[in-house]
N, CA, C and O atoms as a GROMACS GRO file, in nm:
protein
  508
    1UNK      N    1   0.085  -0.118   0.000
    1UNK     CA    2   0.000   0.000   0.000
    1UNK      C    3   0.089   0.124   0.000
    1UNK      O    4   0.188   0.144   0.071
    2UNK      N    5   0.041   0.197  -0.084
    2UNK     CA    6   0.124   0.314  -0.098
    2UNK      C    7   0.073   0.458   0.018
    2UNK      O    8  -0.039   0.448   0.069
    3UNK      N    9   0.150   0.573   0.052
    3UNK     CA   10   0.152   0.670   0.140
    3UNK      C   11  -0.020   0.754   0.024
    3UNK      O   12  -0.027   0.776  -0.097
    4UNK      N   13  -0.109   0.772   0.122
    4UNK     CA   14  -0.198   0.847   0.053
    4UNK      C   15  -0.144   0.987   0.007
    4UNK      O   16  -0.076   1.065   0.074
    5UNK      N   17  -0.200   1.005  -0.153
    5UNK     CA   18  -0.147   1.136  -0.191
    5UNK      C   19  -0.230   1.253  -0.111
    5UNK      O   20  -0.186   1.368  -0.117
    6UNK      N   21  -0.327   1.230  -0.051
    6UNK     CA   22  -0.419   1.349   0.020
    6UNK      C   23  -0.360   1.357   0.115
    6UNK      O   24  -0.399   1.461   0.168
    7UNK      N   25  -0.259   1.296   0.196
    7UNK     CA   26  -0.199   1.383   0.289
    7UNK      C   27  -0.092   1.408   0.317
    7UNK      O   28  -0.005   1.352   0.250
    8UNK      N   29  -0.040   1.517   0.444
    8UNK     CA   30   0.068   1.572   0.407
    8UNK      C   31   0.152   1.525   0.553
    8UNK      O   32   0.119   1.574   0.661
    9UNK      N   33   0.251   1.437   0.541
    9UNK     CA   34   0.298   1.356   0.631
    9UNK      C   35   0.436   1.459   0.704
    9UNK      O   36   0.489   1.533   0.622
   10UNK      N   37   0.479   1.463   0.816
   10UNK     CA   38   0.585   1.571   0.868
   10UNK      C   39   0.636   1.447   0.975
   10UNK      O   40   0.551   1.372   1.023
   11UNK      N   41   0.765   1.433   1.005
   11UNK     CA   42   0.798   1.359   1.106
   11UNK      C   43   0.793   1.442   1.241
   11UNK      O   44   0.840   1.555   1.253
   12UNK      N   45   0.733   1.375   1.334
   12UNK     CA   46   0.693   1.427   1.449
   12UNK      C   47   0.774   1.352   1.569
   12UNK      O   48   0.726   1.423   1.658
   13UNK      N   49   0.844   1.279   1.627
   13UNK     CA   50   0.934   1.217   1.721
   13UNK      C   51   0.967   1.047   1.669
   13UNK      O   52   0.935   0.986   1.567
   14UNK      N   53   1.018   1.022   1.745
   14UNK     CA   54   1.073   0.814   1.732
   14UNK      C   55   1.072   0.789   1.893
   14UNK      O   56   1.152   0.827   1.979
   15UNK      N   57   0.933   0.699   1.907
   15UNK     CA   58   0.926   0.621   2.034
   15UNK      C   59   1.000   0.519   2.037
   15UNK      O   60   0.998   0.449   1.936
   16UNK      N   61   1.081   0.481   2.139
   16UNK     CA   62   1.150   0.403   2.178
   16UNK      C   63   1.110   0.315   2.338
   16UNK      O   64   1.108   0.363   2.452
   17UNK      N   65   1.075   0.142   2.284
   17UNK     CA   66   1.014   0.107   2.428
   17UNK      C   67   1.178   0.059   2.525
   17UNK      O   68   1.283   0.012   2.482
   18UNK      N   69   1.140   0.096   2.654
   18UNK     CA   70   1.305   0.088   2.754
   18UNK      C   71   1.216   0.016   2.858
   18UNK      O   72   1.094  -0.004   2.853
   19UNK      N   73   1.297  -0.014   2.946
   19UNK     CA   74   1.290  -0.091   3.118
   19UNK      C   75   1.336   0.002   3.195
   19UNK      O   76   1.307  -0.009   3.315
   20UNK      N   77   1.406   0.102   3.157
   20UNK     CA   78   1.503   0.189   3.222
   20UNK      C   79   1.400   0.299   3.265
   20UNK      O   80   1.347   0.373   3.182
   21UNK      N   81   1.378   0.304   3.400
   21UNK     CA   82   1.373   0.417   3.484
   21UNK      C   83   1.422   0.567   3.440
   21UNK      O   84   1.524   0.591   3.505
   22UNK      N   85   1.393   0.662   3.367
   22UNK     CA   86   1.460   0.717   3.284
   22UNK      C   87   1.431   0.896   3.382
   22UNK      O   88   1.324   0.915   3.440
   23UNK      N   89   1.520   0.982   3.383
   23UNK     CA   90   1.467   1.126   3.460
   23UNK      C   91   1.379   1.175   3.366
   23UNK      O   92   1.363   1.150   3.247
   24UNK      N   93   1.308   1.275   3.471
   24UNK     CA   94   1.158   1.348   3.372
   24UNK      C   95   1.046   1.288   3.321
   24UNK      O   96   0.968   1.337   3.239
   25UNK      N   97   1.038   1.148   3.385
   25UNK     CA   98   0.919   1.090   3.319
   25UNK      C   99   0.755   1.120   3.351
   25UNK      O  100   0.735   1.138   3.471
   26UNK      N  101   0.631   1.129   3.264
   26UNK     CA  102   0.560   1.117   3.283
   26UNK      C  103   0.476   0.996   3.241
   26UNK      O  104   0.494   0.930   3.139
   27UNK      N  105   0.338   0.967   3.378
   27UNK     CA  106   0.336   0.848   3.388
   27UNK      C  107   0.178   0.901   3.332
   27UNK      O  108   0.143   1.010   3.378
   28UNK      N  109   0.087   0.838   3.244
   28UNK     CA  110   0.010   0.856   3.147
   28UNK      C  111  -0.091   0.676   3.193
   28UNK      O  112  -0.076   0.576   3.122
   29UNK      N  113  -0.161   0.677   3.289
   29UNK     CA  114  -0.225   0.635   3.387
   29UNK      C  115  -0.314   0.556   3.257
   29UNK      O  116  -0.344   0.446   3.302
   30UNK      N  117  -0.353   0.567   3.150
   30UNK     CA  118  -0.497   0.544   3.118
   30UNK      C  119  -0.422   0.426   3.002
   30UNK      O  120  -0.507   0.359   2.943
   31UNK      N  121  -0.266   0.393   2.964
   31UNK     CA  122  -0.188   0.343   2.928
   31UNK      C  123  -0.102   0.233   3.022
   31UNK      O  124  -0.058   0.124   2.986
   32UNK      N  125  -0.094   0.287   3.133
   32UNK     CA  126   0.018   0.202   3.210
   32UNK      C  127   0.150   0.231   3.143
   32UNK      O  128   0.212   0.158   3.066
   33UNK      N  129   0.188   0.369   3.191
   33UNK     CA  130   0.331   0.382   3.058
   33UNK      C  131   0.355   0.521   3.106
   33UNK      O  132   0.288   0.618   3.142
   34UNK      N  133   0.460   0.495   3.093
   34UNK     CA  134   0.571   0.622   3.162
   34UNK      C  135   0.626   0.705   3.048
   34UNK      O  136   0.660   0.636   2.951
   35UNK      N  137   0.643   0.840   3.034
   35UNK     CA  138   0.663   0.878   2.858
   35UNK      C  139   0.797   0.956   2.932
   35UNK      O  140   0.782   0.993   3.049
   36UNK      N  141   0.913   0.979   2.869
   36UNK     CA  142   1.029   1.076   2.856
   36UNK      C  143   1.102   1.142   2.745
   36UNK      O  144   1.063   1.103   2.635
   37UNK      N  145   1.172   1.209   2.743
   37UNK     CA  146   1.271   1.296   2.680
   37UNK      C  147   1.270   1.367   2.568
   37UNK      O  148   1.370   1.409   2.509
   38UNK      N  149   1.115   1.386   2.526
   38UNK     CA  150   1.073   1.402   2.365
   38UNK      C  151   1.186   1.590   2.375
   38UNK      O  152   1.281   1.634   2.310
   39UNK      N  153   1.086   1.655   2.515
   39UNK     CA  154   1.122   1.833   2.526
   39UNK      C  155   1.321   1.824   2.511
   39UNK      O  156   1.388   1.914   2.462
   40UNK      N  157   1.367   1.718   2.556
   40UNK     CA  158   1.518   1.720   2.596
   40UNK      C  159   1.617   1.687   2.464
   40UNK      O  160   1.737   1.711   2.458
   41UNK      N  161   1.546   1.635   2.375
   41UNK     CA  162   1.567   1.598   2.250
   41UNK      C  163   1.523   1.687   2.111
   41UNK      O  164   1.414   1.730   2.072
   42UNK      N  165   1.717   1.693   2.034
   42UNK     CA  166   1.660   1.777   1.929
   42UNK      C  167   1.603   1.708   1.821
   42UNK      O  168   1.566   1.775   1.725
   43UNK      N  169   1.588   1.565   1.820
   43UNK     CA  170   1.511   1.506   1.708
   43UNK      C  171   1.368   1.454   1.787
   43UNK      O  172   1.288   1.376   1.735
   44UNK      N  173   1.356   1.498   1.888
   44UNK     CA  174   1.226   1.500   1.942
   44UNK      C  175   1.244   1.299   1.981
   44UNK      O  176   1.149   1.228   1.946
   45UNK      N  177   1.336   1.248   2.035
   45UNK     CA  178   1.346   1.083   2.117
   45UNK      C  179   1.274   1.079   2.220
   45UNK      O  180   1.307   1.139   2.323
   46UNK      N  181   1.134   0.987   2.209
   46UNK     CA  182   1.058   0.968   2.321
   46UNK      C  183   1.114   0.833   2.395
   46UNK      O  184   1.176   0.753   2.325
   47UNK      N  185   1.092   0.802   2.553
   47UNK     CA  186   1.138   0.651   2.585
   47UNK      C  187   1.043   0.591   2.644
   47UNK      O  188   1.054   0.609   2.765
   48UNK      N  189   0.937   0.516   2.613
   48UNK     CA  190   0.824   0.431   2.663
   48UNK      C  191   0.870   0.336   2.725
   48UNK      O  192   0.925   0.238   2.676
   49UNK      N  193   0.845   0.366   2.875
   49UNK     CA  194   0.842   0.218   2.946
   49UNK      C  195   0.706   0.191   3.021
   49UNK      O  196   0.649   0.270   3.095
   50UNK      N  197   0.664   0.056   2.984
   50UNK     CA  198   0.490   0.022   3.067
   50UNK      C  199   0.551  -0.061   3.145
   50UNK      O  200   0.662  -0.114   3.148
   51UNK      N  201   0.439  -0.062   3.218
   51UNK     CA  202   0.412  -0.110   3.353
   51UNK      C  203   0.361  -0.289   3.293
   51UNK      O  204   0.318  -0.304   3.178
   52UNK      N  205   0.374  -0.397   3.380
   52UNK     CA  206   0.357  -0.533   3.365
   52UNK      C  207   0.266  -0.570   3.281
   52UNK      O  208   0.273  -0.645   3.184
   53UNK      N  209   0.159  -0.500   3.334
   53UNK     CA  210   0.043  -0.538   3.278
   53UNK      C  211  -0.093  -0.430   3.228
   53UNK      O  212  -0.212  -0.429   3.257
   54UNK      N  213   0.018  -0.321   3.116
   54UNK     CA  214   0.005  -0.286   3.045
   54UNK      C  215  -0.054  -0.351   2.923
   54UNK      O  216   0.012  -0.442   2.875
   55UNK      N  217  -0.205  -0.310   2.847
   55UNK     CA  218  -0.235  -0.387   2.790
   55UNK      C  219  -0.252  -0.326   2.649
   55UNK      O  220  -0.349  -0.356   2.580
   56UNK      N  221  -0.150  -0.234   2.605
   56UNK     CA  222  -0.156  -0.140   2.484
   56UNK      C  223  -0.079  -0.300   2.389
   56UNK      O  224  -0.004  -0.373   2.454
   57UNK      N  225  -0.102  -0.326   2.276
   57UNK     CA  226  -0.062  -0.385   2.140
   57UNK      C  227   0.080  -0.468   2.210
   57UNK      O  228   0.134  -0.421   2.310
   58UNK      N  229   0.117  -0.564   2.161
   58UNK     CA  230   0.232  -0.572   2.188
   58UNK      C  231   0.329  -0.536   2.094
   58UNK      O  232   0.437  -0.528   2.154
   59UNK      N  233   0.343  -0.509   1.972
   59UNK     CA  234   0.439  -0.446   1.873
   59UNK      C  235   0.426  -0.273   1.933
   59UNK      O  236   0.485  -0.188   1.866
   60UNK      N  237   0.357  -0.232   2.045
   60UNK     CA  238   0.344  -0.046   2.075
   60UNK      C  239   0.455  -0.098   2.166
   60UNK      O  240   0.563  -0.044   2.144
   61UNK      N  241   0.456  -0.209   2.285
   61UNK     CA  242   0.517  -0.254   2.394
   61UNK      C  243   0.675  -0.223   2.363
   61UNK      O  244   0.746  -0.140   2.420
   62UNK      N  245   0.712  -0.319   2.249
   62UNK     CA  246   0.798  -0.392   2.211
   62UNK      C  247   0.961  -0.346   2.079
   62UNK      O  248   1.073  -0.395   2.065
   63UNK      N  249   0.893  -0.245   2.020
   63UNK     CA  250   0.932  -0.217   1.881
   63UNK      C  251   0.881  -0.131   1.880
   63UNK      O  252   0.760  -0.118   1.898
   64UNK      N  253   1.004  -0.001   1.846
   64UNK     CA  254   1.057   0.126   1.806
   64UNK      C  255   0.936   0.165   1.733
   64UNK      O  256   0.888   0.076   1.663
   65UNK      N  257   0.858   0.314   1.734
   65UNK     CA  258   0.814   0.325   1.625
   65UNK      C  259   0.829   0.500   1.594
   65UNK      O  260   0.851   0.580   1.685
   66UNK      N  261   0.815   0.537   1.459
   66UNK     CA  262   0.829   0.688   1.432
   66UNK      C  263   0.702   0.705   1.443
   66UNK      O  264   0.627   0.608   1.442
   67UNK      N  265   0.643   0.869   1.458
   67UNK     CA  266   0.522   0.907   1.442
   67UNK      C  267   0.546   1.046   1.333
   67UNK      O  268   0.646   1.114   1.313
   68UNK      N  269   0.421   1.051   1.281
   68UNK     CA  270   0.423   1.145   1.156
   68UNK      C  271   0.309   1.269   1.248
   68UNK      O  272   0.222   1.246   1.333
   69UNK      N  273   0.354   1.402   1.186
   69UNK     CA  274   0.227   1.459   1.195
   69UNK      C  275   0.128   1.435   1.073
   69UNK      O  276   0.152   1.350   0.987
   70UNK      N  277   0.033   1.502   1.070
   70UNK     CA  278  -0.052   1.434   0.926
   70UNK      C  279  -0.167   1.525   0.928
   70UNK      O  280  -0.215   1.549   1.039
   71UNK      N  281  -0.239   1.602   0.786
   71UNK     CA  282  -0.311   1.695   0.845
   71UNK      C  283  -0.458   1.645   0.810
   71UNK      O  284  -0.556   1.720   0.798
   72UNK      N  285  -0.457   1.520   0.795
   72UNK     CA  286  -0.576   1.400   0.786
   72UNK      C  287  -0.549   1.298   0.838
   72UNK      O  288  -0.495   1.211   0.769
   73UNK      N  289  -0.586   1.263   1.031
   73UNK     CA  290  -0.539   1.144   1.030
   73UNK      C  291  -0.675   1.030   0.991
   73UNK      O  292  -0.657   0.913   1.021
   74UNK      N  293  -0.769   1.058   0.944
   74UNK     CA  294  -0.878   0.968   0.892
   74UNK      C  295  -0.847   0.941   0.759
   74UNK      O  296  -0.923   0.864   0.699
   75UNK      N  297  -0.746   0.991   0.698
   75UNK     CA  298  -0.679   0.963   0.569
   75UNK      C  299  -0.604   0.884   0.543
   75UNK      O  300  -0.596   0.794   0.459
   76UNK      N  301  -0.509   0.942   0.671
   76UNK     CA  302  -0.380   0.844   0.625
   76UNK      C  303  -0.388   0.664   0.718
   76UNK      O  304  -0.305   0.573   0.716
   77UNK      N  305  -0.505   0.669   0.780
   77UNK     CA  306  -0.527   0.536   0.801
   77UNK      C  307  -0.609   0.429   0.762
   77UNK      O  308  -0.599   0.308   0.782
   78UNK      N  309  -0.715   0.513   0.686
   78UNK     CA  310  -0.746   0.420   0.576
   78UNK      C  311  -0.720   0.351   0.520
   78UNK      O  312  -0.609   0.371   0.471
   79UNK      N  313  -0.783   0.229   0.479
   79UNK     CA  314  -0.721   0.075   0.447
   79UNK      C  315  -0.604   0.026   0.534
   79UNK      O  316  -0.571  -0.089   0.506
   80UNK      N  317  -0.545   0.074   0.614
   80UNK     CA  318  -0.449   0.032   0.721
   80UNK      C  319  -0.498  -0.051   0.860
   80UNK      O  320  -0.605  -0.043   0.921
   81UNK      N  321  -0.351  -0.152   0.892
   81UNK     CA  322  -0.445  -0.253   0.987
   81UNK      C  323  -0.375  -0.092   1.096
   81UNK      O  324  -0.267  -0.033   1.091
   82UNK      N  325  -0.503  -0.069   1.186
   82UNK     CA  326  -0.520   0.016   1.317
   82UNK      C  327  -0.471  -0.098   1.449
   82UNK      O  328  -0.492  -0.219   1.438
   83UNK      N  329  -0.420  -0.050   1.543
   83UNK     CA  330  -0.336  -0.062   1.646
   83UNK      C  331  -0.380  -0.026   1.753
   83UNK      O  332  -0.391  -0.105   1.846
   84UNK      N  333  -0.415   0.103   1.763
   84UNK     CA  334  -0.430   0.181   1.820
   84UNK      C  335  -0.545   0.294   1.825
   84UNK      O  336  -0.471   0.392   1.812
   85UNK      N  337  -0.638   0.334   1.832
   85UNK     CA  338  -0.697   0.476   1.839
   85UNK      C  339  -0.801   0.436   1.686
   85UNK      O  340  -0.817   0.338   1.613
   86UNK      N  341  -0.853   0.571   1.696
   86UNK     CA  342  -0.778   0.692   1.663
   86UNK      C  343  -0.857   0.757   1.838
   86UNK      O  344  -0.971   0.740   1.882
   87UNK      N  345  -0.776   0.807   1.879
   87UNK     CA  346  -0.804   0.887   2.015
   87UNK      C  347  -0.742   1.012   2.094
   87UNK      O  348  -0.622   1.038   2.078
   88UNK      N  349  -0.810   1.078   2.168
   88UNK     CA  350  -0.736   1.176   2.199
   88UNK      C  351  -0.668   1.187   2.347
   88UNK      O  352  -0.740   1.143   2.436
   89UNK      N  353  -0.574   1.224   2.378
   89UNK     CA  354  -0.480   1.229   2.478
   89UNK      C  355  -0.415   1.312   2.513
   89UNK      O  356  -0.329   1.294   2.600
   90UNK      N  357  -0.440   1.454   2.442
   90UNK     CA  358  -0.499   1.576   2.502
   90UNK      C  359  -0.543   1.632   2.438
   90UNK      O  360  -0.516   1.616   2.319
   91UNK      N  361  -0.652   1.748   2.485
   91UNK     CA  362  -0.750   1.815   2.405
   91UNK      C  363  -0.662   1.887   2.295
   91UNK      O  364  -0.555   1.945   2.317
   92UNK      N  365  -0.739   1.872   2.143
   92UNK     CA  366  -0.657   1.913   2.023
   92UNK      C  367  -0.559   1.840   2.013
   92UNK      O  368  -0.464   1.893   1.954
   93UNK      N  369  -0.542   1.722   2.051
   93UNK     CA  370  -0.466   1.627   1.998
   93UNK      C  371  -0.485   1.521   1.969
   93UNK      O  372  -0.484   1.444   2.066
   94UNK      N  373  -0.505   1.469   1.857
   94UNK     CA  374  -0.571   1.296   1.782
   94UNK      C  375  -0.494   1.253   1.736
   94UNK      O  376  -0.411   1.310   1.665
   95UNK      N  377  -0.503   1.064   1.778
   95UNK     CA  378  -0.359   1.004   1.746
   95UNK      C  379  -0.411   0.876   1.708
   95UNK      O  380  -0.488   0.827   1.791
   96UNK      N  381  -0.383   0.781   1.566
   96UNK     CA  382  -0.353   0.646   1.575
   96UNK      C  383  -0.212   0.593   1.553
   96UNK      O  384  -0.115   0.661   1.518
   97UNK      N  385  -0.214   0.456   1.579
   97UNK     CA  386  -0.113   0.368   1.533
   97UNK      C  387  -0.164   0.294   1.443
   97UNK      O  388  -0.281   0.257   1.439
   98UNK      N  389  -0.060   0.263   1.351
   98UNK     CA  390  -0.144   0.131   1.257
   98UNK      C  391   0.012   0.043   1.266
   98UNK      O  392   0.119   0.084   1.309
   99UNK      N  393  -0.024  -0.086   1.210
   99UNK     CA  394   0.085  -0.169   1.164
   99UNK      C  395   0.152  -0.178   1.028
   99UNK      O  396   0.073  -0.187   0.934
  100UNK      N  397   0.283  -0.177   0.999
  100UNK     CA  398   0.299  -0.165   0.859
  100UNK      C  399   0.454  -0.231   0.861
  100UNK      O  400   0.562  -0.188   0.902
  101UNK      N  401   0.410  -0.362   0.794
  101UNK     CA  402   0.539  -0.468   0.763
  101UNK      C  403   0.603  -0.522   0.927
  101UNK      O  404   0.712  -0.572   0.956
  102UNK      N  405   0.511  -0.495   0.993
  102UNK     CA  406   0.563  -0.574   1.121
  102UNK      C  407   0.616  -0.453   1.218
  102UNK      O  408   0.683  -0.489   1.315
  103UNK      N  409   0.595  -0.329   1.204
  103UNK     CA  410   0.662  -0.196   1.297
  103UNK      C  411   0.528  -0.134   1.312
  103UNK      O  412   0.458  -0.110   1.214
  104UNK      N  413   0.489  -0.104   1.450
  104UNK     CA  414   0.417   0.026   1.484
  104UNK      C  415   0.424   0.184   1.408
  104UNK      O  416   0.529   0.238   1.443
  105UNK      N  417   0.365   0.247   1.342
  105UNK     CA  418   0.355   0.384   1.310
  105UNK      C  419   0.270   0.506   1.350
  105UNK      O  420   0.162   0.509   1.290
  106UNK      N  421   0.287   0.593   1.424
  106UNK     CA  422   0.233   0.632   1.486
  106UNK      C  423   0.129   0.779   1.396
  106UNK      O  424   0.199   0.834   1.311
  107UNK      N  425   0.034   0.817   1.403
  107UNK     CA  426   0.021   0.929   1.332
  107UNK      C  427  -0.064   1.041   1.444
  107UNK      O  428  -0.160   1.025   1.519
  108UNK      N  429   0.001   1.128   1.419
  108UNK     CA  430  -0.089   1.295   1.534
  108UNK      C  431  -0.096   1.334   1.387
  108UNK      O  432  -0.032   1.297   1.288
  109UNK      N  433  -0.257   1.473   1.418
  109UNK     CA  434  -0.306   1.513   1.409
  109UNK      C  435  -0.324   1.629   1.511
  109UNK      O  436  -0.395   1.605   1.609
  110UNK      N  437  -0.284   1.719   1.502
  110UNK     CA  438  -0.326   1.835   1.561
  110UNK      C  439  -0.254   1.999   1.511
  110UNK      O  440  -0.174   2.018   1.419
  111UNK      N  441  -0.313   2.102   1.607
  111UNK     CA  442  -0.275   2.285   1.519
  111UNK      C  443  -0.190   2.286   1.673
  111UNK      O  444  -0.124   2.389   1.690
  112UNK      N  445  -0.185   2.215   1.752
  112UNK     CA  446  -0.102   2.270   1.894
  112UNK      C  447   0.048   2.296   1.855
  112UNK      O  448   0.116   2.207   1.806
  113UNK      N  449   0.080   2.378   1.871
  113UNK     CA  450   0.231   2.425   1.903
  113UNK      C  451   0.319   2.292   1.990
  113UNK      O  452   0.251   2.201   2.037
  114UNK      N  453   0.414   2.292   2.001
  114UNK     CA  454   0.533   2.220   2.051
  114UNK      C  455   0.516   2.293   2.257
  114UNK      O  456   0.522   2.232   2.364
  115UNK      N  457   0.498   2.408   2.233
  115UNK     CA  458   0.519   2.419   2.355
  115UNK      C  459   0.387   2.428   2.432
  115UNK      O  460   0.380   2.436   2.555
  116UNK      N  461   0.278   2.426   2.345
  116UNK     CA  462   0.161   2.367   2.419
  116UNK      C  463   0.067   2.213   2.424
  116UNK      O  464  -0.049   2.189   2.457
  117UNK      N  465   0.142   2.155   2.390
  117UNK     CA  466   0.150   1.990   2.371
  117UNK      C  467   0.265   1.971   2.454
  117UNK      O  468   0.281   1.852   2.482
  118UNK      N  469   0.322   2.024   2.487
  118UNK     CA  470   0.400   1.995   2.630
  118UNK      C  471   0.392   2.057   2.768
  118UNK      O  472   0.461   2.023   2.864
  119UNK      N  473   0.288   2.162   2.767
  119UNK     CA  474   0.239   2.237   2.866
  119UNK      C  475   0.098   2.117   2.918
  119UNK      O  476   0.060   2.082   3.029
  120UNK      N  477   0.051   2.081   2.780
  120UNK     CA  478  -0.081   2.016   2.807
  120UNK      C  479  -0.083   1.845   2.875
  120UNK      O  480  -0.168   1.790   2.945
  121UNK      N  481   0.033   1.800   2.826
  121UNK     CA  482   0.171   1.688   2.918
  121UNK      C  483   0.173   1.667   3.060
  121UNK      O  484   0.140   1.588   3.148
  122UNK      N  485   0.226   1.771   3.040
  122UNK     CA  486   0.251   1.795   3.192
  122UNK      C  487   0.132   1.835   3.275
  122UNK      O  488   0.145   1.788   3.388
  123UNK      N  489  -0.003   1.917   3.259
  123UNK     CA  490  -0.100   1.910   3.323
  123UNK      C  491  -0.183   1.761   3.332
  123UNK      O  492  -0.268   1.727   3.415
  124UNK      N  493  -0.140   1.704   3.246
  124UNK     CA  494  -0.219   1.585   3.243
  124UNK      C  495  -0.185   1.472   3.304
  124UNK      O  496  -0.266   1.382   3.324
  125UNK      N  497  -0.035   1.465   3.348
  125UNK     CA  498   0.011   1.377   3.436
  125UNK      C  499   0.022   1.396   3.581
  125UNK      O  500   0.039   1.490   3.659
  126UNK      N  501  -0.004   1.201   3.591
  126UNK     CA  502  -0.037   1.206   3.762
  126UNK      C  503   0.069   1.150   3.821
  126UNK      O  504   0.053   1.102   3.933
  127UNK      N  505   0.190   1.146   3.763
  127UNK     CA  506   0.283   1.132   3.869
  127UNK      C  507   0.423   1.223   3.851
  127UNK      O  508   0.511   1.219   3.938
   0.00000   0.00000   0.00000
């Protein structure tokens, strides 16, 4: 399957799943999953570590994935096997995963700025 020509794909970070206890983490309760280092990083490196019995996909668990911004994400997942979502996880922000050749891909959707998708982060976490 080819990249839909209707939309317009931007690389947006590379999740990376760890075990490692990592500084600055936020813990994202509704996942079982601890998120870090996207703000500390100039290519925007996130580090996902879940909790045991975390019950998100196991290729989200397991295996690296990039996320795109996209300014249709009902576009660009069409005909795609879905993973994930499509859901929101903070207001003005919509996200799926789909599968493609055996790797997680992540796609956002949203007009939020960088520094208010990380303002909105941090209000939203409970630990």
């Amino acid at each position: 399957m080819s990249l839909n020509p209707d939309v317009i794909y931007k690389y947006d970070h590379l999740g990376i799943p760890t075990n490692e206890v990592r500084p600055g983490e936020r813990y994202i309760p509704a996942f079982k999953m601890f998120v870090s280092g996207y703000e500390g990083s100039d290519f925007h490196v996130q580090w996902h570590r879940y909790e045991p019995d975390c019950e998100l996909h196991p290729l989200i668990r397991t295996v690296p994935h990039v996320a795109f911004r996209v300014d249709d994400l009902d576009k660009a997942i069409e005909g795609r096997t879905v993973i994930l979502g499509p859901y929101f996880p903070l207001e003005g922000y919509r996200v799926a995963m789909i599968e493609e050749g055996g790797a997680p891909i992540e796609f956002v959707q949203t007009q939020l700025t960088e520094a208010q998708i990380i303002e909105r982060a941090n209000a939203n976490s409970n630990r």
